[in-house]
C-alpha positions as semicolon CSV with decimal commas, in nm:
position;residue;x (nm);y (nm);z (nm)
1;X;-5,737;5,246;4,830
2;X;-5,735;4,913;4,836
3;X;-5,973;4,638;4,658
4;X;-6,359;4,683;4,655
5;X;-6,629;4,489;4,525
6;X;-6,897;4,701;4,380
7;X;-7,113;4,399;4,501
8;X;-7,457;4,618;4,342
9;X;-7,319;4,769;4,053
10;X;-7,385;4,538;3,763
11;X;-7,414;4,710;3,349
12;X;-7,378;4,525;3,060
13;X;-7,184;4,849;2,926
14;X;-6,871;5,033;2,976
15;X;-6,879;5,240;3,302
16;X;-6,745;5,604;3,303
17;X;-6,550;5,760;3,654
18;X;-6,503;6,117;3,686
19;X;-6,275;6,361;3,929
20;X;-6,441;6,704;4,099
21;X;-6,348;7,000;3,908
22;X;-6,104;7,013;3,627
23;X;-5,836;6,877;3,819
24;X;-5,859;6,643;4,163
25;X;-5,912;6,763;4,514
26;X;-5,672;6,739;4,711
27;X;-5,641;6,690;5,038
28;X;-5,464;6,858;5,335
29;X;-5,124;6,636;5,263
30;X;-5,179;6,742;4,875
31;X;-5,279;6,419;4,785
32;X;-5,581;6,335;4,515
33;X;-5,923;6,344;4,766
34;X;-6,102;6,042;4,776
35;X;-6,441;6,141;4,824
36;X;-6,446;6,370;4,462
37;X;-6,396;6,026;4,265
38;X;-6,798;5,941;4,076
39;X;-6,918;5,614;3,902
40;X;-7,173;5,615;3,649
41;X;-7,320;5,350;3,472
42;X;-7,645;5,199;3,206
43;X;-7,832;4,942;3,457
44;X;-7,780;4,593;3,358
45;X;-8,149;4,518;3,326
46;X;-8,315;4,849;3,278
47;X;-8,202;5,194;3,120
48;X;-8,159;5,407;3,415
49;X;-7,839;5,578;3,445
50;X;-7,682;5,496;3,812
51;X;-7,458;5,657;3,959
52;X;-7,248;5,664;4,302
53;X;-6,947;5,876;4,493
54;X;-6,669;5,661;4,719
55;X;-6,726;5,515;4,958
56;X;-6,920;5,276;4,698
57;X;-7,151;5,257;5,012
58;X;-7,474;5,350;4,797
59;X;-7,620;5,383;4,448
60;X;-7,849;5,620;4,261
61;X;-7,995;5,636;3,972
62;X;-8,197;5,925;3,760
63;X;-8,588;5,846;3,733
64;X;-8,667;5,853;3,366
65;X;-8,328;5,782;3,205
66;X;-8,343;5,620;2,906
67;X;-7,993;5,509;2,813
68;X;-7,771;5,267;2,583
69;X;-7,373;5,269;2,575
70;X;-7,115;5,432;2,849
71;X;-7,300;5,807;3,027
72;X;-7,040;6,067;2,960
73;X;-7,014;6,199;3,314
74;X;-6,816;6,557;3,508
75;X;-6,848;6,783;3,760
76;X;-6,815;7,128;3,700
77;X;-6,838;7,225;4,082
78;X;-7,047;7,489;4,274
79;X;-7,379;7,541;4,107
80;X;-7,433;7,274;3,897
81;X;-7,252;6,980;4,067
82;X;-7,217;6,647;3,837
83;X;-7,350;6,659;3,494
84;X;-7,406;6,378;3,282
85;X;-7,492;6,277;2,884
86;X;-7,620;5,982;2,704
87;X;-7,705;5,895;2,405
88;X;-8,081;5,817;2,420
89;X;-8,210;5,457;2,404
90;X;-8,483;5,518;2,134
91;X;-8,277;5,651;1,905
92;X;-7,994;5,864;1,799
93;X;-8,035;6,229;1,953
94;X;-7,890;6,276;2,331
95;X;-7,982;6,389;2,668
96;X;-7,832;6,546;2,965
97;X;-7,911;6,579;3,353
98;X;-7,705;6,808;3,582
99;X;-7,750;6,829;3,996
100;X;-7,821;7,204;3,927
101;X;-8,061;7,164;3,656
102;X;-8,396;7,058;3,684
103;X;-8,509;6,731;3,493
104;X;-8,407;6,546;3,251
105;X;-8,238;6,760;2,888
106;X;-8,284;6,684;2,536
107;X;-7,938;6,821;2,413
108;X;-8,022;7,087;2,150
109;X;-7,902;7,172;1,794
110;X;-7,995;6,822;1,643
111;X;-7,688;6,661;1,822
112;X;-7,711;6,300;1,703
113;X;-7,520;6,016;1,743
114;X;-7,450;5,656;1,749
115;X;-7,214;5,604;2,009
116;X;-7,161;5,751;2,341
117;X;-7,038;6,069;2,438
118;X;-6,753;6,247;2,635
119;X;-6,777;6,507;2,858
120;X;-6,518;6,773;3,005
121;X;-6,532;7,050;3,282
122;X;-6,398;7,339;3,095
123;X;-6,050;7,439;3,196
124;X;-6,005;7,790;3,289
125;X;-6,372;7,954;3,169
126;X;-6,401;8,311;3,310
127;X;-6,739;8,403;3,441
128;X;-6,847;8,737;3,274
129;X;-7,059;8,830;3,518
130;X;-6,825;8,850;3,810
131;X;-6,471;8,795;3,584
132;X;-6,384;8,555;3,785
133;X;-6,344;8,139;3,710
134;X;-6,652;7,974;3,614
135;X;-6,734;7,624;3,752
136;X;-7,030;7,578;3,605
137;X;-6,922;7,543;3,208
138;X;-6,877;7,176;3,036
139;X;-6,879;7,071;2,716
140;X;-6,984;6,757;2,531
141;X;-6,817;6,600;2,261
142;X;-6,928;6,330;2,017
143;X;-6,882;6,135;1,674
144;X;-7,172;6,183;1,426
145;X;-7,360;6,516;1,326
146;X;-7,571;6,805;1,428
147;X;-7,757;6,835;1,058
148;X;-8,142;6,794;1,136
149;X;-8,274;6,474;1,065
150;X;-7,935;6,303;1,066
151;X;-7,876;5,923;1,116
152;X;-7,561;6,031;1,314
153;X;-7,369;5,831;1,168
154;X;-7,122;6,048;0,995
155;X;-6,741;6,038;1,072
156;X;-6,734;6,412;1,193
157;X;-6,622;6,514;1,555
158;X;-6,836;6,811;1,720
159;X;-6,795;6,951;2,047
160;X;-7,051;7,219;2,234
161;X;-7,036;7,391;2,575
162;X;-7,300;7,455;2,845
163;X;-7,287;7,763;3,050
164;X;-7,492;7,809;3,304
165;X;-7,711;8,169;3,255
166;X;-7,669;8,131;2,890
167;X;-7,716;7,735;2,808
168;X;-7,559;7,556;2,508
169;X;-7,381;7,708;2,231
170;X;-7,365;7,646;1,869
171;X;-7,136;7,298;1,781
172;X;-6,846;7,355;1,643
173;X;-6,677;7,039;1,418
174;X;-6,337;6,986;1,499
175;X;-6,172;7,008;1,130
176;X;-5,956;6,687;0,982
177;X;-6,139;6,433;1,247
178;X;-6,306;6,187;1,119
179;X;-6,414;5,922;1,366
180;X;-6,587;5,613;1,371
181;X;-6,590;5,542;1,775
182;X;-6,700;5,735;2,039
183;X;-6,415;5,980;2,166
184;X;-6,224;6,002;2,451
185;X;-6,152;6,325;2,654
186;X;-5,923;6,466;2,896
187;X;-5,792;6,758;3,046
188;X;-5,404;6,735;3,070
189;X;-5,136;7,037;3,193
190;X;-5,048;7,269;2,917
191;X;-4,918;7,588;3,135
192;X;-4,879;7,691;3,448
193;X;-5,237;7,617;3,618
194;X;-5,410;7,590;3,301
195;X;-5,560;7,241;3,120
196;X;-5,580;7,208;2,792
197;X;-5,828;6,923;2,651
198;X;-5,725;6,666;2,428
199;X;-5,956;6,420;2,240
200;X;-5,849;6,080;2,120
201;X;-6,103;5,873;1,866
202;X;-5,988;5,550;1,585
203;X;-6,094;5,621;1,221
204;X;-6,223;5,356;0,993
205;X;-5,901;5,198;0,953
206;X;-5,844;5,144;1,279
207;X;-5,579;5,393;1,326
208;X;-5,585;5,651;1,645
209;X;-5,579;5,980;1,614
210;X;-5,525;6,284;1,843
211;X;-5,566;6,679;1,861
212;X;-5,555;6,953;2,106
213;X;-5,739;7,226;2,247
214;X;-5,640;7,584;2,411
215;X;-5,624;7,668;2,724
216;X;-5,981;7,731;2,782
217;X;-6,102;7,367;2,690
218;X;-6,440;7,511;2,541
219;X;-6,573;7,452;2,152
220;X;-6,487;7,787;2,027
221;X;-6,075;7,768;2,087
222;X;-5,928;7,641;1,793
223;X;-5,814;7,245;1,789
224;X;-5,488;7,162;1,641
225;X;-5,501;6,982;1,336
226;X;-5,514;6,572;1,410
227;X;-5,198;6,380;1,408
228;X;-5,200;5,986;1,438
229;X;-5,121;5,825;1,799
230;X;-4,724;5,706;1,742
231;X;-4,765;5,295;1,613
232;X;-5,106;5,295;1,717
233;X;-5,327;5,097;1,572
């Protein structure tokens, strides 16, 4: 696509980029579309959260973020649209904000942290109401704890889905990980026209470390016991 200056966009953190649904859109050729890639970003001299779609040509931002570190940012599609996470700027619990959600979130269950978040678009959800696939399904992962009155700064990995009709679950800890950093989250292939997530996160000696979802992507499927990243370090 060329070279573009985001000439507007300026954060003194990490920025985050998200695709439409769990996998790109394509376009009529089959190629990725364009239009479905997001930006989001912590202002450089205020807290909002800002965000923007290609072509660059314009930025947003949501009134009455408060936010330190990278957003965690997807879009689940239909309904809800983009959905975004942060951990909160006053302290260590989290918030969310969604297109098809009104306001801004606190994220429930005493989800605290001290480093930013990731987000996913569930997989391959079904919808119970129709039995179809459900768009409208994410879940957020982080490093800390959900244990009331937490510092959140325990080396545990938790993950917890959103639905919409039925709202957040219960977190689940992903056994064996024990991170340090914030993680890192992505859908990859695992079977014909299913995505399985896998999360990536360093422990305290600096080592990387890796495990697996099913095909659904949510928190309840069961995650493959960690292995270390091959000579990563």
């Amino acid at each position: 696509m060329g070279q573009i200056k985001l000439s507007t966009f300026e954060t003194g953190a990490a920025p985050s980029l998200g695709l439409f649904g769990g996998s790109p859109s394509a376009d009529p050729d089959g190629d990725p579309d364009a239009a479905s890639l997001c930006i989001a970003w912590k202002g450089v001299s205020s807290s909002h959260l800002f965000y923007s779609q290609l072509p660059w040509t314009a930025q947003s931002h949501i009134s009455g973020s408060q936010i330190t570190g990278r957003p965690a940012l997807c879009t689940s599609g239909n309904d809800i649209g983009h959905a975004w996470a942060w951990k909160n700027a006053s302290g260590t619990g989290m918030s969310w904000a969604a297109e098809g959600v009104a306001g801004i979130q606190t994220v429930p269950n005493h989800a605290h942290t001290v480093s930013s978040p990731a987000m996913l678009v569930v997989g391959d959800a079904i919808d119970p109401a129709t039995g179809g696939i459900d768009f409208n399904v994410f879940t957020l992962f982080w490093q800390g704890d959900a244990v009331s009155g937490s510092s959140g700064a325990a080396p545990q990995l938790w993950s917890m889905s959103y639905a919409e009709g039925s709202g957040w679950g219960t977190p689940v800890q992903i056994p064996g990980a024990a991170p340090i950093t914030s993680p890192a989250a992505c859908l990859g292939p695992s079977a014909f026209n299913t995505f399985a997530a896998t999360l990536a996160w360093t422990d305290r000696n600096g080592q990387i470390w890796l495990s697996q979802g099913g095909d659904s992507g949510d928190a309840n499927t069961p995650w493959s016991t960690p292995v270390p990243g091959p000579n990563a370090c």
